[in-house]
C-alpha positions in Angstrom: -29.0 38.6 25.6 -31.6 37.7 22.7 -29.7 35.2 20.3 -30.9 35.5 16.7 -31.5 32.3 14.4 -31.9 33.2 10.8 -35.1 30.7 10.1 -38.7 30.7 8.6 -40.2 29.3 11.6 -39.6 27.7 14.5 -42.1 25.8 16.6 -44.8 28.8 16.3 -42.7 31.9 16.1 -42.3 33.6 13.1 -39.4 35.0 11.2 -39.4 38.7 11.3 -39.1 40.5 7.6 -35.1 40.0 8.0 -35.7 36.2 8.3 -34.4 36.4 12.1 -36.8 34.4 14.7 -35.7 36.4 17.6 -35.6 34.1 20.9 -35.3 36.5 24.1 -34.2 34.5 27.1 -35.0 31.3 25.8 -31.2 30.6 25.0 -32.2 27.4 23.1 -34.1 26.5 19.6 -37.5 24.7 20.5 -36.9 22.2 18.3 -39.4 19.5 20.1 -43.3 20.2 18.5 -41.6 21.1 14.8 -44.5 21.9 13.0 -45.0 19.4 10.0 -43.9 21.1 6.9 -42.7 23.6 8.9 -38.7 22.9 8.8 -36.0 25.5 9.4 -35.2 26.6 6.3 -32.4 29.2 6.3 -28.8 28.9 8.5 -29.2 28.7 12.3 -26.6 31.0 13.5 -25.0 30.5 17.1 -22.2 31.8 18.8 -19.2 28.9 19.4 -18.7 26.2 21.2 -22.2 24.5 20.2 -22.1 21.0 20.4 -25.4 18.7 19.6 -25.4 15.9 21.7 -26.9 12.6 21.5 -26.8 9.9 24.5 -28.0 6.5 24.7 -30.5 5.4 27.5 -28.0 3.7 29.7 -25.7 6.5 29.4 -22.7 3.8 27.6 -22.6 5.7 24.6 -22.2 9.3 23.9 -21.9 10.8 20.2 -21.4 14.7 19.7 -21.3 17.4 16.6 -19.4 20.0 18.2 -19.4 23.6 16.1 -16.5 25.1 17.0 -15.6 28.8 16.3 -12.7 27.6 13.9 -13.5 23.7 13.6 -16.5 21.2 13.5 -15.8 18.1 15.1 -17.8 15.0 14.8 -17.3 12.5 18.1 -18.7 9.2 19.3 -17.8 7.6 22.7 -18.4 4.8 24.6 -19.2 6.8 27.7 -20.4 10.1 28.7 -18.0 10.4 31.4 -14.7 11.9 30.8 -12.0 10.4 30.0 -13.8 7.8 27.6 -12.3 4.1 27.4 -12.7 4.6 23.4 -13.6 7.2 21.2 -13.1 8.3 17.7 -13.7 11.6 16.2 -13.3 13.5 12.9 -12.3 17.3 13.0 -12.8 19.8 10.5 -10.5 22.7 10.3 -9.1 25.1 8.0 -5.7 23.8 7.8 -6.7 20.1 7.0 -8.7 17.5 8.7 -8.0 15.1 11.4 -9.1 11.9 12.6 -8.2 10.3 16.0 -9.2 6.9 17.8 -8.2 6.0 20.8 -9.2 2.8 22.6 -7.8 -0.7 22.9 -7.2 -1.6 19.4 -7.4 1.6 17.6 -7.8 1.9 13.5 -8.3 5.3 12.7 -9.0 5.5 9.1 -10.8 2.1 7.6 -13.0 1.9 4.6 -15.6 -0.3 4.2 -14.5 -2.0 1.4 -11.3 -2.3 -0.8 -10.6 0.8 -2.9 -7.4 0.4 -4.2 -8.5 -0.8 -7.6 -9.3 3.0 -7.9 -6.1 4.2 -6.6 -4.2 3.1 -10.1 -6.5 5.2 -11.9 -6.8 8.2 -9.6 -3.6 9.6 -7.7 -5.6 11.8 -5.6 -6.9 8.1 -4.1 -5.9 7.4 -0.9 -4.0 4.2 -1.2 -4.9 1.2 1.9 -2.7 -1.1 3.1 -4.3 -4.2 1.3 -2.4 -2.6 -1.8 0.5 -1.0 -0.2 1.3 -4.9 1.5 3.5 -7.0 -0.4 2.5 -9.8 -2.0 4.9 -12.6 -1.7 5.2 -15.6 -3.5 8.2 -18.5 -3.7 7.9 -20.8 -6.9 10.6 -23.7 -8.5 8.3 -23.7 -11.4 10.4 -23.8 -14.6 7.9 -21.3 -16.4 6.2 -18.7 -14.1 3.9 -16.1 -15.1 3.8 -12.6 -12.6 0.3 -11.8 -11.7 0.1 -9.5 -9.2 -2.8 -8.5 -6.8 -1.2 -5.5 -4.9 0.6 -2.7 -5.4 4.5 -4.6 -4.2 4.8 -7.7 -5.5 7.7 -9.9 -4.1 9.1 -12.8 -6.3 12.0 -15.5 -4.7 12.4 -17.8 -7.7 14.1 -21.1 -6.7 14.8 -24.5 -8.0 14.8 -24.7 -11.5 12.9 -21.4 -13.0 14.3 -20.6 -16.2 11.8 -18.5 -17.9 9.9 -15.9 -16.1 6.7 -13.2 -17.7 5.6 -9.7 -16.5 2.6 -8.7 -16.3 1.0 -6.4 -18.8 1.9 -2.6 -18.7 -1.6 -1.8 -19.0 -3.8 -2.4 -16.0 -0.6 -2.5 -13.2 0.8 0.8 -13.5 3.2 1.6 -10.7 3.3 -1.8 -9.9 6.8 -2.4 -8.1 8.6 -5.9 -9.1 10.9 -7.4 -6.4 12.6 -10.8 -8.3 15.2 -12.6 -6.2 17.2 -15.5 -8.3 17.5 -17.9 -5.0 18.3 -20.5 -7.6 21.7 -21.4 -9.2 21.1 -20.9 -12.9 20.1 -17.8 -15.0 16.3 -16.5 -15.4 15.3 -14.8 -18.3 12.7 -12.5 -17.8 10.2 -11.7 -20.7 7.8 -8.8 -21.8 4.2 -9.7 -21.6 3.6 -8.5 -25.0 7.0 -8.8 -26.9 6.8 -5.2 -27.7 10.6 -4.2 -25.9 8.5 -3.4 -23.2 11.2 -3.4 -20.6 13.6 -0.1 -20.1 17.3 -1.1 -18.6 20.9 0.8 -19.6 18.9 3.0 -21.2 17.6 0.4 -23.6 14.6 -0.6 -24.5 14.4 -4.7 -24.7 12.1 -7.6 -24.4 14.0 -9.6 -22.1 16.3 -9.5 -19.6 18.4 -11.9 -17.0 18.7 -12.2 -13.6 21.6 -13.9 -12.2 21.7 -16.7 -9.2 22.2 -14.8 -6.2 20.8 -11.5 -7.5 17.3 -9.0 -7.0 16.8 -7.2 -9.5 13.5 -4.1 -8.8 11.3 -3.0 -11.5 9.1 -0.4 -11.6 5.9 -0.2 -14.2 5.8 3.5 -15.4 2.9 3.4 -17.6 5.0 2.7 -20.5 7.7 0.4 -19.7 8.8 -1.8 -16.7 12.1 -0.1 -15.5 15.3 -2.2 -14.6 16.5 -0.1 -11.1 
């Protein structure tokens, strides 16, 4: 059966007027020899189950685009013998998209650099786990200023702290506040700009007290730090 590929030309055959280069028992698109300025330039239509395959000279790695009749997958391997040791892929599919590793140590998903500046800005951002990991930090300072790098910050205040000042509301939305009074006086905790900037009872104030023995959460909504 004659598989039609709707190109211009390829190799030396010509398109018919319907844009169809015809390829009776061939099976295959004779890509080797291209003409130069000469590419395919419409869709190459196939039936399913085409994969394009690349594979290194010593045969130790194996990478695949596999068009499927109801996904596209995108797979590299370490060896072109089934089952690899480790192989990642991406797949394509109507209902969503998947990616799977396996191997020794596998990662799945990684990005190449840190993103989740981005993700305060954008909630459609996928969050990574240098923001989503707590940031922990012990002081006995008597004054002690919250800054914050990730998304949890985690504050055990012990010794003498008395005084304590959030962050900004601007710049750390949905910044989550975890203060634990490990000391045995009272902290008073401040508003970064003095502006009743913290929510708690249903109050709006500029400061607030945490007890010896006691956490006390706070959540950044965009607009105020909430007492939970």
């Amino acid at each position: 059966m004659a598989r039609k590929y709707a190109v211009t030309k390829v190799n030396s055959l010509e398109a018919d007027a319907t844009g169809n280069v015809e390829l009776t028992g061939l099976g295959y698109i004779p890509i080797t020899g291209t003409e130069v300025e000469n590419p395919v330039t419409g869709d190459i239509e196939t039936l399913g189950g085409v994969n394009i395959k690349t594979l290194s000279e010593d045969g130790s790695n194996y990478n695949y685009v596999a068009f499927n009749n109801n996904s596209l997958v995108f797979e590299t391997r370490n060896s072109n013998l089934a089952p690899a040791t480790n192989r990642s892929s991406i797949t394509i599919a109507p209902e969503g998209v998947q990616v799977n590793s396996v191997g020794d140590s596998p990662y799945g998903l990684k990005g190449s650099a840190d993103f989740s500046q981005n993700a305060k800005l954008d909630l459609n951002a996928y969050v990574q786990y240098s923001y989503l990991k707590p940031q922990i930090d012990v002081t006995s300072d008597a004054t002690f200023t919250i800054t914050p790098t990730n998304g949890v910050n985690m504050i055990t205040f012990t010794g003498t702290t008395t005084t304590a000042t959030l962050p900004p509301i601007a710049g750390f939305e949905g910044l989550i506040l975890f203060l634990t009074n490990a000391g045995l006086g009272l902290i008073t905790i401040n508003s970064n700009a003095g502006g009743n900037d913290i929510w708690e009872g249903g109050v709006d104030v500029n400061t607030t007290t945490a007890v010896a023995g006691s956490v006390m959460r706070l959540i950044n909504d965009g607009l105020k730090y909430r007492v939970l």
